[in-house]
C-alpha positions as CSV (number, residue, x, y, z in Angstrom):
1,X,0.0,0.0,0.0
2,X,0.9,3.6,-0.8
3,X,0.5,4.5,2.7
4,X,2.8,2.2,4.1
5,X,6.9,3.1,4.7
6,X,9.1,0.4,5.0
7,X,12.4,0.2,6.8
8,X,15.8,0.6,5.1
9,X,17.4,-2.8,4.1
10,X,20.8,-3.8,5.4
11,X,22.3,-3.2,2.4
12,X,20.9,0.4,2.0
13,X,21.8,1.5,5.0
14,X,25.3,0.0,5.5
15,X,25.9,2.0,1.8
16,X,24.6,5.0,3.9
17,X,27.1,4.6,6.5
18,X,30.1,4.1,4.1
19,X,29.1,7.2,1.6
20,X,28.9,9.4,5.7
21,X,33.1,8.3,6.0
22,X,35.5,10.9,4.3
23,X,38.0,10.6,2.1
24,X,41.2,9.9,3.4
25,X,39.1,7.5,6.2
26,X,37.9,5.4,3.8
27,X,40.7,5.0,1.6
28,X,42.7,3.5,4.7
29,X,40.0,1.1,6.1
30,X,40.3,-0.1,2.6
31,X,44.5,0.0,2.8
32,X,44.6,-1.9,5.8
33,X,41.4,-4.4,4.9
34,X,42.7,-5.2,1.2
35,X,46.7,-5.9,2.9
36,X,45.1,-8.0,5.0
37,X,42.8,-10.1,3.0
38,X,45.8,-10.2,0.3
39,X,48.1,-11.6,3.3
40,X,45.3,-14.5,3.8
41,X,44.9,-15.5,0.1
42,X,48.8,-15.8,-0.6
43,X,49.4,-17.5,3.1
44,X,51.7,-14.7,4.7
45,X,52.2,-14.5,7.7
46,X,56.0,-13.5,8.1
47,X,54.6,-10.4,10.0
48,X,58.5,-10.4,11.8
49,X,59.7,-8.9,8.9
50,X,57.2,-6.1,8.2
51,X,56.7,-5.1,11.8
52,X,58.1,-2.5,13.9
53,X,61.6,-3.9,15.1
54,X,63.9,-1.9,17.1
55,X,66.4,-3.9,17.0
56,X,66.5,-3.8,13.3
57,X,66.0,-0.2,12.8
58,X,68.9,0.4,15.1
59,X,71.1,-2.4,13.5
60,X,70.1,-2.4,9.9
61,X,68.4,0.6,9.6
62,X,64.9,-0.8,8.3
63,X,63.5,2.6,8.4
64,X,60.6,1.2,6.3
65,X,59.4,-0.9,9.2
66,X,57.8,2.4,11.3
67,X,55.8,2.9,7.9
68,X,54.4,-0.8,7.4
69,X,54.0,-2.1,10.8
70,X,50.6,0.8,10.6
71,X,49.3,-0.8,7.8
72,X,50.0,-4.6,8.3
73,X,48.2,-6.7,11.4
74,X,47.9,-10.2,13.2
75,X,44.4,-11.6,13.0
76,X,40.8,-10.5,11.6
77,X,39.5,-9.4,15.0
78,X,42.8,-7.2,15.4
79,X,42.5,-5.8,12.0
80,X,38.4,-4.8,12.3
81,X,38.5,-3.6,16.0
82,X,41.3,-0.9,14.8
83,X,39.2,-0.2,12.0
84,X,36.0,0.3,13.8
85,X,37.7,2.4,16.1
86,X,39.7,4.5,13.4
87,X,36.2,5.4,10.9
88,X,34.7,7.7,13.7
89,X,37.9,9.0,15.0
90,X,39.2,9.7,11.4
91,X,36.1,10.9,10.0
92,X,35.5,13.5,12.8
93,X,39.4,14.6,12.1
94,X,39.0,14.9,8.7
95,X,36.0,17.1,8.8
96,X,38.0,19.3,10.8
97,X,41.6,19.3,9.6
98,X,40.8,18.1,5.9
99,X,42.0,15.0,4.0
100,X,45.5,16.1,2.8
101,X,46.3,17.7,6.4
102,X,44.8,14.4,8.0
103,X,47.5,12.6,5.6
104,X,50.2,14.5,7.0
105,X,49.2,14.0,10.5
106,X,49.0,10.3,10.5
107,X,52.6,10.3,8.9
108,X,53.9,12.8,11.5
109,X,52.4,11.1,14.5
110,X,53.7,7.3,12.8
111,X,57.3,9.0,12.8
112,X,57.0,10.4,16.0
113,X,55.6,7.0,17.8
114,X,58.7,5.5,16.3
115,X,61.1,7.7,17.5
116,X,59.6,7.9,21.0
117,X,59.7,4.3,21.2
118,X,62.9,4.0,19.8
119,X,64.3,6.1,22.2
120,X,62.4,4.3,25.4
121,X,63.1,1.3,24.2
122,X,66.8,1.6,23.8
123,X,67.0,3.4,27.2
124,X,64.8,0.9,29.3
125,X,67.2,-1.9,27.2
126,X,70.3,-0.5,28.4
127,X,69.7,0.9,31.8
128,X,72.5,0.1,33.8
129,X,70.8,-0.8,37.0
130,X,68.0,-3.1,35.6
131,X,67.7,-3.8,31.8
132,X,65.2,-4.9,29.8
133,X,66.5,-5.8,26.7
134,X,63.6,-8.3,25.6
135,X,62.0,-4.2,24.4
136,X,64.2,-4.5,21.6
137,X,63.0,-7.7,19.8
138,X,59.7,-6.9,20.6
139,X,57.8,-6.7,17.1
140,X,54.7,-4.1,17.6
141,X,52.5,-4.1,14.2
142,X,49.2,-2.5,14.0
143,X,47.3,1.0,13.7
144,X,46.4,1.2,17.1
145,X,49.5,3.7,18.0
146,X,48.1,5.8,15.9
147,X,44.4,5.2,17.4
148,X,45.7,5.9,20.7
149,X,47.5,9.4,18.9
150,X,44.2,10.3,17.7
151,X,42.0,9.8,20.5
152,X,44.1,12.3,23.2
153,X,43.9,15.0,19.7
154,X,40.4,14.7,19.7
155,X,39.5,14.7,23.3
156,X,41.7,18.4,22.7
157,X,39.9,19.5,20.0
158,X,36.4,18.1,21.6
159,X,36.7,20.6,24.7
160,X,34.9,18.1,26.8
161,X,36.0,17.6,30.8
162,X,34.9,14.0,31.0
163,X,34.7,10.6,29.1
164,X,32.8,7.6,29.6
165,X,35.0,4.5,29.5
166,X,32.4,1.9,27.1
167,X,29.2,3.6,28.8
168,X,30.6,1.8,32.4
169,X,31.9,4.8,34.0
170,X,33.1,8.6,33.4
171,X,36.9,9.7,33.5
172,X,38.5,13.2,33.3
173,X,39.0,13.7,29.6
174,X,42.4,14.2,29.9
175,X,43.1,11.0,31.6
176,X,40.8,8.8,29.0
177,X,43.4,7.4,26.7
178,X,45.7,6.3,29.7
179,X,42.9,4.7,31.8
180,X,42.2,3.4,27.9
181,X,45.9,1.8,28.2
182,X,45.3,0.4,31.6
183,X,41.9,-1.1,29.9
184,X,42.8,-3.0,27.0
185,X,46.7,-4.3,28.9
186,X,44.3,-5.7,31.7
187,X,41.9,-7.6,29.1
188,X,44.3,-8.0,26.1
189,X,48.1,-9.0,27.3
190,X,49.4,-9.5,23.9
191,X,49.2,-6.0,23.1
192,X,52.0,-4.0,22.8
193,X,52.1,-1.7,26.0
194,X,55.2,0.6,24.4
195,X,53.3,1.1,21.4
196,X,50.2,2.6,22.6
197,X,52.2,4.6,25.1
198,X,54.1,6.3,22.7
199,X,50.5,6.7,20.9
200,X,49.6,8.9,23.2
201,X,53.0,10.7,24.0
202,X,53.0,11.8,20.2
203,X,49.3,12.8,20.6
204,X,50.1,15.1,23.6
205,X,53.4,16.5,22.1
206,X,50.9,17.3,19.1
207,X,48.2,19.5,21.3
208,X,51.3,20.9,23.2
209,X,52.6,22.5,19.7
210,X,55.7,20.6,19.9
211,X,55.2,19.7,16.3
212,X,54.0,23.4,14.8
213,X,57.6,23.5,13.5
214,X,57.4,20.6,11.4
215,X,53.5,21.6,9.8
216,X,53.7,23.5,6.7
217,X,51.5,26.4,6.5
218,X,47.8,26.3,4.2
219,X,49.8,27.1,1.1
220,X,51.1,23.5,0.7
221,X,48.5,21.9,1.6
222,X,46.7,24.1,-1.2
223,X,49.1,23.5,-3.7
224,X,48.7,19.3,-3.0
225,X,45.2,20.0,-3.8
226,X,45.2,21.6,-7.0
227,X,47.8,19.5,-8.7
228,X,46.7,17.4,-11.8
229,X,47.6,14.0,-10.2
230,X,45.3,14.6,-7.6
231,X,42.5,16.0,-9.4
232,X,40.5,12.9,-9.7
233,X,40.8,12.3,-6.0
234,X,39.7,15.9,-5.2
235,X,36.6,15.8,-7.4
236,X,35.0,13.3,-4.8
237,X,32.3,14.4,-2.7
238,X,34.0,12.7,0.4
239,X,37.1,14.7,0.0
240,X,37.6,17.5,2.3
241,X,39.5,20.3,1.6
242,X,41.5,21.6,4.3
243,X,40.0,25.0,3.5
244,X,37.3,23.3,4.4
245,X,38.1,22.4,7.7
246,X,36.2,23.8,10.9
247,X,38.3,26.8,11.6
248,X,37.0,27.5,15.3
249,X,38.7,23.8,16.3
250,X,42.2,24.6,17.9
251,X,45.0,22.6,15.2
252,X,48.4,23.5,15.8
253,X,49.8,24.8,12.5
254,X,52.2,26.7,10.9
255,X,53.0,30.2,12.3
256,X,53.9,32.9,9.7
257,X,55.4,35.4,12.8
258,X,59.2,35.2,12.3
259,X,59.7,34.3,15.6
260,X,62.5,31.6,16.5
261,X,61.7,28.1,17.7
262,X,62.3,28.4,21.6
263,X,59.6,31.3,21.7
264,X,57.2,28.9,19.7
265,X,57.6,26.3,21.8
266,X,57.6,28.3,25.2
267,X,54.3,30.0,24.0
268,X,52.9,26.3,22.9
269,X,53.6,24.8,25.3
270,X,52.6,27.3,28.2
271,X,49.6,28.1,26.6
272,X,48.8,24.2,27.0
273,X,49.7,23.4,30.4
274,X,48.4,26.2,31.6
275,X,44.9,24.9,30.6
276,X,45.3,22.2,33.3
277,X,45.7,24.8,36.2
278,X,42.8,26.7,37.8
279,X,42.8,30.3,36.4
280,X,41.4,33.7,37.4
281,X,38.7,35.3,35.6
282,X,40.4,38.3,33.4
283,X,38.5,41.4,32.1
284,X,37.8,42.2,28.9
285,X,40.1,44.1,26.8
286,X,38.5,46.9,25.5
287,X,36.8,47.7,22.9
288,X,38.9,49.7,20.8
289,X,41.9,47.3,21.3
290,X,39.8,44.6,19.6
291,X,41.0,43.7,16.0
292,X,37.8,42.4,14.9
293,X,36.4,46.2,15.2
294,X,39.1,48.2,12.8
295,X,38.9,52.2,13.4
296,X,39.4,54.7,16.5
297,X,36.6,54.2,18.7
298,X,34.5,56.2,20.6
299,X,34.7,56.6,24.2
300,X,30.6,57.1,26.1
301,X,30.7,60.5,27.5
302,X,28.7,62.2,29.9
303,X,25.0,62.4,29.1
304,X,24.3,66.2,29.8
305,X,27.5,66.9,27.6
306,X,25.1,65.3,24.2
307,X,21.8,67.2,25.9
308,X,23.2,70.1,25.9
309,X,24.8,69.8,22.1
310,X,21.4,68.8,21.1
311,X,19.4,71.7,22.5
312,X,22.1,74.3,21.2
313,X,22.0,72.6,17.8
314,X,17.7,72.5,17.5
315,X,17.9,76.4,18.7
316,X,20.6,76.6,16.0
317,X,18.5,75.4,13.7
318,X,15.0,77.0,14.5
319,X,16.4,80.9,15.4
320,X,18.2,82.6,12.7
321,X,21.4,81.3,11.2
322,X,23.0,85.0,11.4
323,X,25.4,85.4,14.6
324,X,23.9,88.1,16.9
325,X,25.2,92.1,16.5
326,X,21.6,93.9,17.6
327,X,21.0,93.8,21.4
328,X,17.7,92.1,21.1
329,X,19.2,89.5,19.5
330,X,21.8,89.3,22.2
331,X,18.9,89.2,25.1
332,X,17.3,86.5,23.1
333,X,20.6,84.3,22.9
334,X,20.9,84.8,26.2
335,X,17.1,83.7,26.7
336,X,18.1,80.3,25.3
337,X,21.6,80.2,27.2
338,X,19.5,80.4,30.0
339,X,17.3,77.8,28.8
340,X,20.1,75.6,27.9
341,X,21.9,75.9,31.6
342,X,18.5,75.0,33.4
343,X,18.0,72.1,30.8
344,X,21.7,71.1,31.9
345,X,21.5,70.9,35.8
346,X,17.9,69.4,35.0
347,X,19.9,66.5,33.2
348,X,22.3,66.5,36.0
349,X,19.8,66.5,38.9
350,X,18.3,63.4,37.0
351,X,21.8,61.4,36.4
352,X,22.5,62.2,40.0
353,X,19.3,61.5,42.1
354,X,17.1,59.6,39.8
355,X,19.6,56.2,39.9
356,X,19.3,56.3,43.3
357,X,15.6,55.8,43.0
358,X,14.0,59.1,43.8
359,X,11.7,60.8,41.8
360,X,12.9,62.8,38.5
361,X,12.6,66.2,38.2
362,X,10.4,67.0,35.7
363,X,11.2,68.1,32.5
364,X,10.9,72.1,31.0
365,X,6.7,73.0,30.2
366,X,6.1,72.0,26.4
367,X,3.9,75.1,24.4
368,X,0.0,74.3,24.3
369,X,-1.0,74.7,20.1
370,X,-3.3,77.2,22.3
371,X,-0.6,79.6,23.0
372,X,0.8,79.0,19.8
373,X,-2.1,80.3,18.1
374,X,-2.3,83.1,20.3
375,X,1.0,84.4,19.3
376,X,0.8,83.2,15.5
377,X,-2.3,85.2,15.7
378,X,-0.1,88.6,16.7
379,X,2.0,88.0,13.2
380,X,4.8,86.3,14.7
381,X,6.2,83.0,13.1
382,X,5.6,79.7,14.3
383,X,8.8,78.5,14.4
384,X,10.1,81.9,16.4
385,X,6.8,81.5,18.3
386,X,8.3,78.3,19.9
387,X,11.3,79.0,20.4
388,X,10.1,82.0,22.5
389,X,7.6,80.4,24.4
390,X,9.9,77.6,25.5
391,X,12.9,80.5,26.6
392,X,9.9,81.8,28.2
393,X,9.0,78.7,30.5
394,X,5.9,79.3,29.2
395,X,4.7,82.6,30.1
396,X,3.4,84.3,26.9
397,X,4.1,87.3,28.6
398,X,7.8,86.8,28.2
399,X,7.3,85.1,25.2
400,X,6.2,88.4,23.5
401,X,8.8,90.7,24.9
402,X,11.4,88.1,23.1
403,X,9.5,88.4,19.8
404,X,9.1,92.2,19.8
405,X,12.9,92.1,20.9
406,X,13.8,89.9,18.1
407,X,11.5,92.1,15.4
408,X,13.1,95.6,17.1
């Protein structure tokens, strides 16, 4: 029946959920699925000589090994866990760093997990007072350093204060990837406990700004993206631009200030650290020293000051423009001087006493049409008319003697 909607099909909405992963995500669930399915059809499983060695980085200098021990792993569970765990991490990183920056980052942090655990390793290995030197013929294969490198960048980015640990229990955010280590050593001893540690060193050295030397600024990323062997990767809906990137989410990048390296990382990583202390509330700078408003500002001044430029300016405007030279227009001016003082210390009075709660004074008596007419009627000019009466508080009395003084 017409009337009747039926429910999405597996197929449907697993296509749904693979078109919603970005570029650069998708492209190394497939690496990582394809090397492994390829490794069961042609019965390899000499994962010693692909994996991440120290031994035989330091002796033979198998630099390859800190690329392919990412992309290589053990079993089918160990391959789909990572790669469950890498689409929503990955996908909410590419959104906000793009595909070509994400790229860059997962190389950067696979460089830096090697060299951090080279460097543990070989100290642990040689210590003098209690060596391990089994850490350097361990063989650590798998994306899961790089998982672990991701999550602590996220958790940055994410602003959030807590995490729940698989919906059991909430952590501090910025313990979640360490009480994550504790987790999966406790349930799964086979891992490698080195790895994921350095995971997460690289992933804090990359919040800190350790790293901002070694990221290029926007323009290479911009220039990766509009070369010709690229094109047909960039013409994909799921690829991200890294112009496209949210640009509110804090991603340490390349400064163009010529400043030199100990001031970059001083600032970095001050700025960082500091973020774990309590701070005191600051005041706002103000708001002529922001950059987002351009031009001199201007500062509030007193409001009798703009009262009184407004009344001079409307008696400006309704009395003659001509300066006064004849005495009656002097005793006129100084009718409105007068007017203009009273209307000041009534302004005044009210700034002073009417914040406090008290009554207002009230305001100068406003001409009734009624005396207007009376004095239009006498040949006198409206707009003179109430001018005069308002000098004249209202008293048509003085009113006239201003406009026969003015006409005299």
């Amino acid at each position: 029946m017409p009337n009747i909607v039926s429910e999405a099909g597996l197929q449907t909405r697993a296509g749904q959920w693979w078109d919603s992963i970005p570029f650069l995500t998708s492209a190394v669930v497939i690496v990582c699925g394809v090397i492994y399915l390829i490794c069961i059809l042609v019965g390899y499983d000499s994962f010693y000589e692909v994996c991440f060695l120290p031994e035989a980085i330091v002796s033979h200098f198998q630099v390859y090994r800190i690329y392919t021990s990412i992309i290589f792993h053990g079993s089918l569970l160990h391959v789909l866990f990572n790669m469950l765990a890498l689409v929503p991490l990955g996908s909410e990183l590419e959104r906000i760093m793009g595909s070509i920056r994400l790229l860059y980052t997962i190389i950067l942090l696979a460089t830096s997990n090697a060299i951090f655990h080279l460097i543990i390793a070989l100290v642990v290995a040689h210590n003098p007072f209690h060596p391990f030197e089994h850490l350097m013929n361990e063989c650590a294969i798998g994306f899961s350093g790089i998982l672990f490198s991701m999550i602590v960048i996220e958790t940055s980015l994410s602003g959030v204060q807590s995490r729940s640990v698989f919906g059991l229990f909430n952590v501090p955010a910025k313990w979640y990837a360490f009480i994550l280590l504790v987790v999966f050593q406790l349930l799964m001893t086979n891992v490698s406990l080195l790895g994921h540690l350095c995971g997460i060193l690289s992933g804090f050295a990359y919040t800190f700004g350790l790293f901002n030397f070694l990221i290029p600024g926007p323009s290479f990323y911009t220039a990766i993206e509009s070369s010709s062997w690229l094109a047909s990767c960039v013409r994909r809906p799921k690829f991200i631009l890294c112009s496209g990137g949210n640009p509110s989410a804090y991603i340490p990048t390349y400064t163009a200030q010529n400043s030199p390296s100990s001031a970059l990382f001083s600032g970095n990583i001050w700025r960082n650290l500091s973020s774990w202390m309590p701070q005191r509330g600051t005041t706002a700078q103000p708001a002529q020293d922001d950059p987002r408003f351009p031009g001199r500002g201007r500062t509030l001044g007193s409001v009798q000051n703009t009262a009184v430029n407004s009344d001079s300016n409307l008696q400006a405007r309704l009395l003659d423009n001509s300066r006064p030279t004849s005495p009656s227009d002097i005793a006129a001016a100084g009718a409105g001087e007068r007017l203009s003082n009273e209307r000041q210390l009534q302004v005044s009075d009210a700034l002073a006493v009417g914040a406090g709660g008290y009554p207002l004074p009230q305001m100068p008596q406003v001409a009734s049409e009624e005396q207007i007419q009376k004095l239009l009627s006498m040949g006198f000019e409206r707009t003179q008319v109430e001018v005069a009466i308002a000098a004249a508080d209202g008293d048509l009395n003085v009113a006239v003697e201003i406009l026969m003084s003015q006409q005299g």
